[in-house]
DSSP file (Angstrom, degrees, kcal/mol; ACC not computed):
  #  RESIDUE AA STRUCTURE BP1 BP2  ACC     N-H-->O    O-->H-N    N-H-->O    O-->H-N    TCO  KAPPA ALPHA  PHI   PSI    X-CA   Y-CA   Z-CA
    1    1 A X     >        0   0    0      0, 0.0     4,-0.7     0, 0.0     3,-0.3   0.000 360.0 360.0 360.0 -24.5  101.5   80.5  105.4
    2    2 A X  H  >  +     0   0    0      1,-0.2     4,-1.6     2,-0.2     5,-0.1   0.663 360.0  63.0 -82.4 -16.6  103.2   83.4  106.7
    3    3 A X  H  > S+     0   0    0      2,-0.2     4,-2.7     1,-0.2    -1,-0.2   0.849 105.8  44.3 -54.0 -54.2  105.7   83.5  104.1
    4    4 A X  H  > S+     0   0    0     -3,-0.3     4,-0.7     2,-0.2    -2,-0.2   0.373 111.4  53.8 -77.8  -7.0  103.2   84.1  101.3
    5    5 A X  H  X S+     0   0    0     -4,-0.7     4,-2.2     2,-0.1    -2,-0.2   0.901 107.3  50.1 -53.7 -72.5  101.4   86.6  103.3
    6    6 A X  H  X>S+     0   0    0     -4,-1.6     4,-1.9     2,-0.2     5,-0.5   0.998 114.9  45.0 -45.7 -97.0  104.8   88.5  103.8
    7    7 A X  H >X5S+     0   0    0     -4,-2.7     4,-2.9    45,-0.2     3,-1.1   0.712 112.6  49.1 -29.7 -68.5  105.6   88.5   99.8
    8    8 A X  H 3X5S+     0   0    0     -4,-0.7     4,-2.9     1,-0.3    -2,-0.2   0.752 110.9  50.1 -50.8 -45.6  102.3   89.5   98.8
    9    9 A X  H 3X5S+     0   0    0     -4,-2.2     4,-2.3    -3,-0.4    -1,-0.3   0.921 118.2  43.7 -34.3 -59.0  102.4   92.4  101.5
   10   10 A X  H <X5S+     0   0    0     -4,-1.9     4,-3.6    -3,-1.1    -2,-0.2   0.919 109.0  47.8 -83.7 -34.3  105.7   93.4  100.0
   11   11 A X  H  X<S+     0   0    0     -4,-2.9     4,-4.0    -5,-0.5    -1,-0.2   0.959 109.9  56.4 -68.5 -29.0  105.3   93.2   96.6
   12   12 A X  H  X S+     0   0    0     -4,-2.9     4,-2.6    -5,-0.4    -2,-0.2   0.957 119.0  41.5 -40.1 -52.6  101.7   95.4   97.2
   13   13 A X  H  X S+     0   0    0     -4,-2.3     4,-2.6     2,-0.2     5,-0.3   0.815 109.9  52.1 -67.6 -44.2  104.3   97.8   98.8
   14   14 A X  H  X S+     0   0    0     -4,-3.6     4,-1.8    35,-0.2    -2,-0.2   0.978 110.5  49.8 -34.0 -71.4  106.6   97.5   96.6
   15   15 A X  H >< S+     0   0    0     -4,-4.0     3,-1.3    -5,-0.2    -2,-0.2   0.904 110.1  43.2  -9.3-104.4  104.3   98.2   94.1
   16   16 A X  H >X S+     0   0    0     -4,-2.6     3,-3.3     1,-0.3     4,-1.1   0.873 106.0  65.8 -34.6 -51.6  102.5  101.5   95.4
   17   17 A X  H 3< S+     0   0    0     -4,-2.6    -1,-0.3    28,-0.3    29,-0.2   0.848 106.5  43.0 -86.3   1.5  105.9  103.1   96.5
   18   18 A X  T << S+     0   0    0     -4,-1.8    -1,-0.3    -3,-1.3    -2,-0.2   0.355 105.0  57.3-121.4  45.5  106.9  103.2   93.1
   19   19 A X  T X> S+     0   0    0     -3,-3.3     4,-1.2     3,-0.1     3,-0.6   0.429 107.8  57.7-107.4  -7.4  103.8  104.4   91.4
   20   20 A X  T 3< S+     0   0    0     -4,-1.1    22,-0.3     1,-0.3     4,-0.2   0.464  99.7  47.6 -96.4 -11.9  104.2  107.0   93.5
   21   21 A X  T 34 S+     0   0    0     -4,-0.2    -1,-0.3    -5,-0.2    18,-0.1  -0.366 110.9  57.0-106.2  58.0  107.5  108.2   92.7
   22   22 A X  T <4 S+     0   0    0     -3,-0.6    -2,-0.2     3,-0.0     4,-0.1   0.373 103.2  57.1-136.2 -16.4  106.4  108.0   89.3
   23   23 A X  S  < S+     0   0    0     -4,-1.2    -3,-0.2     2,-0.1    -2,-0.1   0.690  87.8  88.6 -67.2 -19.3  103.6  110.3   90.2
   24   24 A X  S    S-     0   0    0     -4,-0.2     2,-0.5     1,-0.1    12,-0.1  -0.224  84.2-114.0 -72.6 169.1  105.5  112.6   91.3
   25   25 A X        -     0   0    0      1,-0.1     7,-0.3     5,-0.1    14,-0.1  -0.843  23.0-174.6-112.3 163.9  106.8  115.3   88.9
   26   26 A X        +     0   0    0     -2,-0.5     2,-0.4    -4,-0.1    -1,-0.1  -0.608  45.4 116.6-118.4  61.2  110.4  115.8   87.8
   27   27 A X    >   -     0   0    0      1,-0.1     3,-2.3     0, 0.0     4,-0.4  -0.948  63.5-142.3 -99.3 104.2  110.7  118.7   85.8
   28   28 A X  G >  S+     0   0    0     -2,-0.4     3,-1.3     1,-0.3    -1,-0.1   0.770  97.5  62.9 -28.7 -64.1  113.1  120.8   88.3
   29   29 A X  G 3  S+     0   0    0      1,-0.3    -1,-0.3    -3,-0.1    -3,-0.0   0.473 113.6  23.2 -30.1 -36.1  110.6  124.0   86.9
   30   30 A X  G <  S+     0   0    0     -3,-2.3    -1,-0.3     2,-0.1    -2,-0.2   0.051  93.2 131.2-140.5  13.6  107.1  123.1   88.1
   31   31 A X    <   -     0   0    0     -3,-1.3     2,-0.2    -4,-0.4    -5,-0.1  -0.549  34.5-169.2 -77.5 148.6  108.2  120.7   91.2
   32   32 A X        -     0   0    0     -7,-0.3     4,-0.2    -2,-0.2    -2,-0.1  -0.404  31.2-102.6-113.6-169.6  106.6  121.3   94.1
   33   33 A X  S >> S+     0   0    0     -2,-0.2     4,-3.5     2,-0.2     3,-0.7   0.779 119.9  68.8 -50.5 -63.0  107.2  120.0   98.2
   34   34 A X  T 34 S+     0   0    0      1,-0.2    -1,-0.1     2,-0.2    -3,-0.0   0.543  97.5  35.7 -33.1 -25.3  104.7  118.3   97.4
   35   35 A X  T 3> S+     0   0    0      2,-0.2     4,-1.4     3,-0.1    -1,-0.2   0.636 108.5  63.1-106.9 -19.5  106.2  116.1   95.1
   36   36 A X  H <> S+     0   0    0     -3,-0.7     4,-2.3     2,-0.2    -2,-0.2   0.787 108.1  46.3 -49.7 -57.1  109.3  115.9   96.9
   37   37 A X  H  X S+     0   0    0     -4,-3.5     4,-1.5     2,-0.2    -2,-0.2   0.817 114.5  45.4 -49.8 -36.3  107.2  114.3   99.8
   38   38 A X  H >> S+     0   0    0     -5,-0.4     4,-2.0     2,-0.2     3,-0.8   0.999 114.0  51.6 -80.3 -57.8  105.3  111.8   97.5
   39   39 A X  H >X S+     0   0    0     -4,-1.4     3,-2.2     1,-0.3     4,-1.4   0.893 118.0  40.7  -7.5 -91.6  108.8  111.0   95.8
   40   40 A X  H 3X S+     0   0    0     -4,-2.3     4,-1.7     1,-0.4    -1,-0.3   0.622 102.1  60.2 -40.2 -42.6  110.1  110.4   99.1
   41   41 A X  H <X S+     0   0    0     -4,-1.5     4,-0.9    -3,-0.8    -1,-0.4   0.703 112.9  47.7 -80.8 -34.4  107.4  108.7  100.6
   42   42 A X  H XX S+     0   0    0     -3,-2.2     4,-3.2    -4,-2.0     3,-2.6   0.999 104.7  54.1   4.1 -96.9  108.1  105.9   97.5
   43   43 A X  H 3X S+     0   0    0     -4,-1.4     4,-2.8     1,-0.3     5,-0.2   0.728 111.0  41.9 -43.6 -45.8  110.8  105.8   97.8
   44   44 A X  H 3X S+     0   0    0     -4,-1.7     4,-1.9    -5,-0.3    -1,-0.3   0.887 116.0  51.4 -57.3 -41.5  110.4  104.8  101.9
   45   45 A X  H <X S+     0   0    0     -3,-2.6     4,-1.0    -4,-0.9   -28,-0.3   0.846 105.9  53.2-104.7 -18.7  107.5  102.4  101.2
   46   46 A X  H >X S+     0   0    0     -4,-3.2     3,-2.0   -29,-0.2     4,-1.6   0.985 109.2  48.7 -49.6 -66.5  109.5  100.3   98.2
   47   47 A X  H >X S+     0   0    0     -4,-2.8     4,-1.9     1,-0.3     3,-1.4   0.875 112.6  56.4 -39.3 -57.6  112.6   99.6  100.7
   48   48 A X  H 3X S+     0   0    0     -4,-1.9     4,-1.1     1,-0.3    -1,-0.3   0.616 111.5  36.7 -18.4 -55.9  109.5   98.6  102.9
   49   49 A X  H <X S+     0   0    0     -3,-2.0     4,-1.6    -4,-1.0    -1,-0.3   0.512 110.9  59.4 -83.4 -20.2  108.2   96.1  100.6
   50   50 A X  H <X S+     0   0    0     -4,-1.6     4,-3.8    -3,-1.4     3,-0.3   0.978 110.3  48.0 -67.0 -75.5  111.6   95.0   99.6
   51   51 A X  H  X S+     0   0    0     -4,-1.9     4,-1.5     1,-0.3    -2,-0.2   0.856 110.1  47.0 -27.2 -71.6  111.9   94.2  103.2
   52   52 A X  H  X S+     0   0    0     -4,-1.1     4,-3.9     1,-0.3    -1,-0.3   0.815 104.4  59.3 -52.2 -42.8  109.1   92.6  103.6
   53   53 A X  H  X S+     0   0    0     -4,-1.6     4,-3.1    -3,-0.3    -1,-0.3   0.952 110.5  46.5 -45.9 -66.2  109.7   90.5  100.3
   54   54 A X  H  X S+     0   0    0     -4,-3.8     4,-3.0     1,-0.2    -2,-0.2   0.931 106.5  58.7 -66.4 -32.8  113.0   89.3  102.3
   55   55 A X  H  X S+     0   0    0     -4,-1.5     4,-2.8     2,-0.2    -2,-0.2   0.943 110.8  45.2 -19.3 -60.5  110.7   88.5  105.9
   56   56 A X  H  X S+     0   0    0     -4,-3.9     4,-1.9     1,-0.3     3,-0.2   0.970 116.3  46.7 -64.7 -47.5  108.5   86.0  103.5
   57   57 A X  H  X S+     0   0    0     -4,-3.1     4,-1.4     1,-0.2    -1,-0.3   0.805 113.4  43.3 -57.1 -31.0  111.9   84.5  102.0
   58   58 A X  H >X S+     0   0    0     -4,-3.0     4,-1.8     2,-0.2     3,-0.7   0.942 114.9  55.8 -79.9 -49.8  113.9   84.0  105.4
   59   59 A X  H 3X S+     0   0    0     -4,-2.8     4,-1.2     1,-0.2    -2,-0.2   0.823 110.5  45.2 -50.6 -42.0  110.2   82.6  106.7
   60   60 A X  H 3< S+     0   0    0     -4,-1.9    -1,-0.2     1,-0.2    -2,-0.2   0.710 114.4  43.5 -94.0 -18.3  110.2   80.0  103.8
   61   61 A X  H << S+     0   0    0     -4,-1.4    -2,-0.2    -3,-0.7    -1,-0.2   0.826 127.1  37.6 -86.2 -18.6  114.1   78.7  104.1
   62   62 A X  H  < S-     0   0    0     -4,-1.8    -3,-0.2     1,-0.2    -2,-0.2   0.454 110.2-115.2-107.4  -4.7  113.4   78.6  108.2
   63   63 A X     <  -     0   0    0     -4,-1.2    -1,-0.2    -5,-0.3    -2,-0.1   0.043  35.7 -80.8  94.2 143.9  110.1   77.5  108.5
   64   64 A X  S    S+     0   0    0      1,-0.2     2,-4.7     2,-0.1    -1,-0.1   0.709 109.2  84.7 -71.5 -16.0  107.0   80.0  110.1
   65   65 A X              0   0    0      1,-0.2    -1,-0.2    -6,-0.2     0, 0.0  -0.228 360.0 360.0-100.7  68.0  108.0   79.3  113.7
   66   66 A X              0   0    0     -2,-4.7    -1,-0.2     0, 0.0    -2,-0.1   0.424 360.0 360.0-138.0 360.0  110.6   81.9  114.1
């Protein structure tokens, strides 16, 4: 069970950190700090989910009791 937990977590994360670099703006002219941080803060919680994504897979070839 902990396998499908783990994906679902990571694809959620996955998810959100990249609607969130896609909120940010990229036109070099009107970017803020702000947007650099949200960009950034994406970017950080996709690898997250990514991560997590591999957790569930390594749980499902080794079985929950690791």
């Amino acid at each position: 069970m902990g396998e499908l937990v783990d994906k679902i977590k990571g694809n959620l994360n996955e998810a959100v950190g990249k609607s969130k670099q896609a909120l940010a703006d990229k036109d070099p002219a009107t970017r803020t700090a702000a947007d650099e941080r949200l960009e950034a803060e994406g970017a950080g919680q996709e690898l997250k989910g990514k991560g997590q994504q591999f957790m569930g897979e390594v749980k499902g070839a080794l079985g929950d009791n690791i």
